[in-house]
N, C-alpha and C positions, 0 to 999 in steps of 0.2 A: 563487214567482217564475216558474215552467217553465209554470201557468198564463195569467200576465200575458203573455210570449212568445207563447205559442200564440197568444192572441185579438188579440192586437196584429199578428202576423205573417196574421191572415186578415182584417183589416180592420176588427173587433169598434170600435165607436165609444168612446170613454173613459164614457159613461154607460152604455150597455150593460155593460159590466166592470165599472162601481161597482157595478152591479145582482146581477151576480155575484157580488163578491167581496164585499158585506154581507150575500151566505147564510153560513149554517153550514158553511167550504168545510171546516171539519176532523173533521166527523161523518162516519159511513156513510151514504153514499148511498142506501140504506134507512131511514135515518131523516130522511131531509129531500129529498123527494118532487117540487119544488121547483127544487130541483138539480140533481136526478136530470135532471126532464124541461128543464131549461137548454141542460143537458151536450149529450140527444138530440136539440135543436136545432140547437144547436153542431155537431155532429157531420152533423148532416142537411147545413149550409150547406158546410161544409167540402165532404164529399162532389161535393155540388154544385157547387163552385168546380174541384175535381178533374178531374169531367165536361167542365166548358167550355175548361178549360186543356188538356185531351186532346182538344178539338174543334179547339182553335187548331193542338196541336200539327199533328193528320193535315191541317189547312189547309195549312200549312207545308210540309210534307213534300209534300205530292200540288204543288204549287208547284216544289217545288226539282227533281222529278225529272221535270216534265214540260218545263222550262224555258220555260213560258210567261209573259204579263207577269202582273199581281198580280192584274190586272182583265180580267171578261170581253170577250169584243168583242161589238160589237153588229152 
């Protein structure tokens, strides 16, 4: 269930998941090779969503303490 949260909470499409969850999710990841490289994609996007949401944030902030408007001027 703590995997269904995860992919759910970063966007994971409900076919992406079935695609998941009809691997072997209760073997070792050494034995299902598969899964293994899913997970490191998984793990790659997330990362990735990470980065941009920490690009938003310093957006935000470089915003809030210069108090100018949202958008440059021209």
């Amino acid at each position: 269930m703590e995997l269904i949260i995860c992919l759910k909470k970063t966007g994971v499409s409900l076919n992406e998941m079935k695609n998941i969850l009809q691997l072997p999710i209760k073997e070792k990841l050494s034995s299902v090779p598969k899964l293994k490289r899913t997970l490191l994609n998984y793990k790659e996007k997330v990362i990735s969503q990470i980065h941009e949401l920490q690009r938003i944030v310093d957006f935000i902030d470089a915003k809030l303490k210069k108090v100018e408007t949202l958008f440059r001027q021209q």
